[in-house]
N, C-alpha and C positions, 0 to 999 in steps of 0.2 A: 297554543299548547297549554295543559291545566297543567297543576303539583304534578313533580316527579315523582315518578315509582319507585317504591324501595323495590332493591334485590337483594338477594338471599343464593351465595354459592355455597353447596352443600361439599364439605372436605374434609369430613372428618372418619373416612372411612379406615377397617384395619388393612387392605389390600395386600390380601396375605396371600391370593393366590400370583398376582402380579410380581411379590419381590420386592416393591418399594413403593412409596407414599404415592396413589396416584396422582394428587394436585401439585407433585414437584416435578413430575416427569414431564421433557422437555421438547419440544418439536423445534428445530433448528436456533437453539440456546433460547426459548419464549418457553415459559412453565404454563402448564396447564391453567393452574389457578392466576397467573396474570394475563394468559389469555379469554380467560372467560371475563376478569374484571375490566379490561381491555371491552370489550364486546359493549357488557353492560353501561359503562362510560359512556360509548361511543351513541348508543341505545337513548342515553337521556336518563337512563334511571342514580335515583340518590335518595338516601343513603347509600352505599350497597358494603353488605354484612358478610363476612366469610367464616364459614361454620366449621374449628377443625379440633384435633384431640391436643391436648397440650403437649403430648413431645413435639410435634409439628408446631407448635404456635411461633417460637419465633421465628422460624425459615418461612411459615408462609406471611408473618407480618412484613418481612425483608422483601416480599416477591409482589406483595399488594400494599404498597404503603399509603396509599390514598381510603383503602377500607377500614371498616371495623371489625376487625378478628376476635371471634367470639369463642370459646372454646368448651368443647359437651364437653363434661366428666365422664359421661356413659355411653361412649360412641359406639360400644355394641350392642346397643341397644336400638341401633336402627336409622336411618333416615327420619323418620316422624321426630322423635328426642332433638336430630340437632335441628329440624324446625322450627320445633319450639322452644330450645334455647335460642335461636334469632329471631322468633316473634315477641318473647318476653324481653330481649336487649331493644328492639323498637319499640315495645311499649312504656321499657323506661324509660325512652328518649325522647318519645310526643306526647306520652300521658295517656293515650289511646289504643287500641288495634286498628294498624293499617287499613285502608279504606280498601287498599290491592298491593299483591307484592308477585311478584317475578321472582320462581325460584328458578336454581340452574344445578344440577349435578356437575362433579370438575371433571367426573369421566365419561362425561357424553359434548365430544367437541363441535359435533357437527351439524352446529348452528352458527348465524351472524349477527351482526347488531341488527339487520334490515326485517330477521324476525323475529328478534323480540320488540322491535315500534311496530310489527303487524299484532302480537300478543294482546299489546297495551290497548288498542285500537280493535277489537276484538271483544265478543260476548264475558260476561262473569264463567269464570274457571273454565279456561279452556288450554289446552294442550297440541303443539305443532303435533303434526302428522301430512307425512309422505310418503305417496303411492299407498294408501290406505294402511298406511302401519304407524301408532302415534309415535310419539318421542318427546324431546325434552328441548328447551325449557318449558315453563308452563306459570301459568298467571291464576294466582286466587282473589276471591274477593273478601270483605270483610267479615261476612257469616260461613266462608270456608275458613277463614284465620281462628273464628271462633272455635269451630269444631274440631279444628287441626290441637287446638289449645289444653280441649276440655278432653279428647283420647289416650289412651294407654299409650304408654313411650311405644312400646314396641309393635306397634298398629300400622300396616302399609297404609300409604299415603293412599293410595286405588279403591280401601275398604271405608276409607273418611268422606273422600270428595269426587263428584261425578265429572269429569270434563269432559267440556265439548270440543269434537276436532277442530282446528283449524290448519287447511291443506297449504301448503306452502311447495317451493320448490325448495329441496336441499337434501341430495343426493348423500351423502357424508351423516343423517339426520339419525341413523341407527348403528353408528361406530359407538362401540362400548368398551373402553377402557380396562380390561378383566383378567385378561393375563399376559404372555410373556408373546405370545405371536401375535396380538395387538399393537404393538408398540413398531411392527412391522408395517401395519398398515397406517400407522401416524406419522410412519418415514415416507411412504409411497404416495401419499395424500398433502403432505405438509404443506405446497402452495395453495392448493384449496381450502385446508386448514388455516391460512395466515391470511389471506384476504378479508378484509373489514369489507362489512357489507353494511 
């Protein structure tokens, strides 16, 4: 096995149509954001960086204490912004831009550690997808980190970098965290959800 991959969990969203902070809501007392750091551990990948807005900062530092809690000023400004606030905290860290990094949204749970080591192992920039519909997590490489760097905050990630599928099994792979009858189906789901793959 070569260097571990940094991760990157995305949590700095305002989850206003939900009600409350997605990366703190909880499947049988496991928070969202410990179960994706949970995952990624288990995955092999290190550092791993958790991107969130500073009222959130110290509950989710409390829920991930093995990560580095990184906090956007400007988290509506988008998903891209707090990427790049965790590719600029990794480049203080190694002096470089990551060779690859493994990002994960905290509202898309239904993946497992088994495929983000199929990610890693996998072409430059590609993206799980199940039954021909993609999803998340997804793996960039160093000239996607560049251009992720050099775009406007508020620039979707899909308009920066082209991924390629990688099919996997994972049935649970397009649950989306978004409002208030979701959290229904992260009760109905939960052992599926909790299994380490």
């Amino acid at each position: 096995m070569g260097k571990a991959v940094p991760a990157v969990v995305l949590a700095a969203g305002a989850s206003s149509r939900l009600g409350q902070p997605k990366s703190l809501v909880c499947i049988e007392g496991v928070s969202l954001v410990a179960l994706a750091h949970r995952r990624l551990v288990l995955a092999g990948c290190s550092p791993i960086l958790v991107v969130t807005r500073q009222e959130l900062s110290f509950e989710v530092m409390h829920e991930v204490p093995g990560a580095t809690v990184v906090v956007n000023t400007e988290p509506e400004r988008g998903r891209t912004g707090s990427l790049q606030c965790a590719l600029q905290s990794l480049m203080a860290d190694k002096g470089r831009i990551p060779h690859s990094v493994i990002v994960a949204p905290v509202d898309r749970p239904g993946w497992n550690a088994s495929h983000v080591r199929s990610l890693i192992d996998a072409p430059a920039n590609s993206t799980l997808m199940h039954n021909g519909r993609k999803g998340h997590p997804l793996i960039m490489d160093q000239t996607a980190c560049r251009n992720v760097l050099s775009a406007p905050t508020d620039t979707p990630l899909r308009d920066i970098v082209h991924f390629h599928p990688l099919e996997v099994s994972a049935p649970l792979l397009h649950l989306n965290i978004d409002s208030p009858s979701d959290l229904q189906l992260l009760c109905e789901h939960a052992n599926s959800l909790l299994s380490d793959g």
